[in-house]
N, C-alpha and C positions, 0 to 999 in steps of 0.2 A: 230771362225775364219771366218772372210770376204775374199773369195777367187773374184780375177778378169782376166779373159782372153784377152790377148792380142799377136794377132800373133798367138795361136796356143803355148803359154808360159801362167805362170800363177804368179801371184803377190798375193802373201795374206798377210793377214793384223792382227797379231794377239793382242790379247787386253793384258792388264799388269797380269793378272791373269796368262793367259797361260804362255807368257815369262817368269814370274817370275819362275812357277812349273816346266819347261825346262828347266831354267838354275842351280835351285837347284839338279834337276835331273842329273846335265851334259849330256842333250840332245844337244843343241845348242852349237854355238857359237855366241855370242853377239859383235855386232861390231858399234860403239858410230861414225855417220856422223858427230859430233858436232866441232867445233875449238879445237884445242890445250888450249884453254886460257878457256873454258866452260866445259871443261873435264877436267882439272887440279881443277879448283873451286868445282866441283863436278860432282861424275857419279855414275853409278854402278860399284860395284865392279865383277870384273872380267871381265867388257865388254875390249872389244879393241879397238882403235881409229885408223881409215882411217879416218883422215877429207873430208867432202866433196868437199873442194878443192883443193884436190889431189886423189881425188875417180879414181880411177883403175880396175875395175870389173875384169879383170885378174890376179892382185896380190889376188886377194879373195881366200882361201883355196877351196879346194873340199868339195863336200857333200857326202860325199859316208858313212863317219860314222856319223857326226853330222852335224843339219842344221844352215843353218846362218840365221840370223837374224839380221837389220839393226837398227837401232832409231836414235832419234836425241833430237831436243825440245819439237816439237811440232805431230813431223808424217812428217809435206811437206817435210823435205829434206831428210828422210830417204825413202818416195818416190819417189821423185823422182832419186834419187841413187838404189833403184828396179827398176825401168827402162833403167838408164843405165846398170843392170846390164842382163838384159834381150836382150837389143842389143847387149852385150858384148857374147852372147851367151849361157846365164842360161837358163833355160827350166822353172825354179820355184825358186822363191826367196821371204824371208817375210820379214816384217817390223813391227815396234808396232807401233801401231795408238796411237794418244795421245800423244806419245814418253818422255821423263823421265820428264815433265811436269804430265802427268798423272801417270806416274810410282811414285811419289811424292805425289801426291790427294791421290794416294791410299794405301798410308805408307808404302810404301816398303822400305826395308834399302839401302842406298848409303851410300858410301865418300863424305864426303863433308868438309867444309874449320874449323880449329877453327878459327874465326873472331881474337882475343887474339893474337893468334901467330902466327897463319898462317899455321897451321901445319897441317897436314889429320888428320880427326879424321871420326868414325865411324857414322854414324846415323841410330840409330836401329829402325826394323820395330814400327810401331804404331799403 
């Protein structure tokens, strides 16, 4: 984990290995910055979707028992949604670098589309 201070708060950065072991763990809570229309086509399972353009760092749940955890495609907009949510008045907030682009390179399982029907269907690790 890549930790960064800003303000006197801290932003870190964790890689797909870790998120994945935290959320098999039910450590986290995973929450998908991506669109409606990128998260329906595919995500992880279990994450939860605040799209970034409706990001609200105050509807964010607490961290008192599990932490959050942000992603998106790529990383940028799950960072910079740790940042607003660091203004919003978090103290410590992370993100997965890479974001479910790299969560994908590294065979992790998602939901993703059957092309066919259209329907969810599983994508098991690789």
């Amino acid at each position: 984990m890549k930790t960064e201070e800003i303000n006197g708060a801290t932003i870190e950065t964790w890689d797909v290995a870790e998120v994945a072991a935290a959320l098999k763990a039910n450590e986290i809570v995973l929450i998908d910055v991506r669109t409606p229309q990128e998260y329906m086509f595919e995500h992880i399972e279990g994450a939860l979707l605040m799209p970034m353009a409706f990001f609200d760092a105050s509807k964010l749940p607490g961290q008192s028992e599990k932490r959050i955890v942000l992603h998106c495609g790529s990383g940028v907009r799950s960072g910079k949604m740790a940042q607003a949510a660091l203004a919003a008045g978090f103290d410590r907030i992370a993100h997965m670098g890479g974001g479910f682009g790299a969560w994908k390179e590294a065979g992790q399982p998602y939901m993703g589309t059957d092309m066919a029907t259209g329907a969810p269907k599983r994508v098991p690790a690789s």
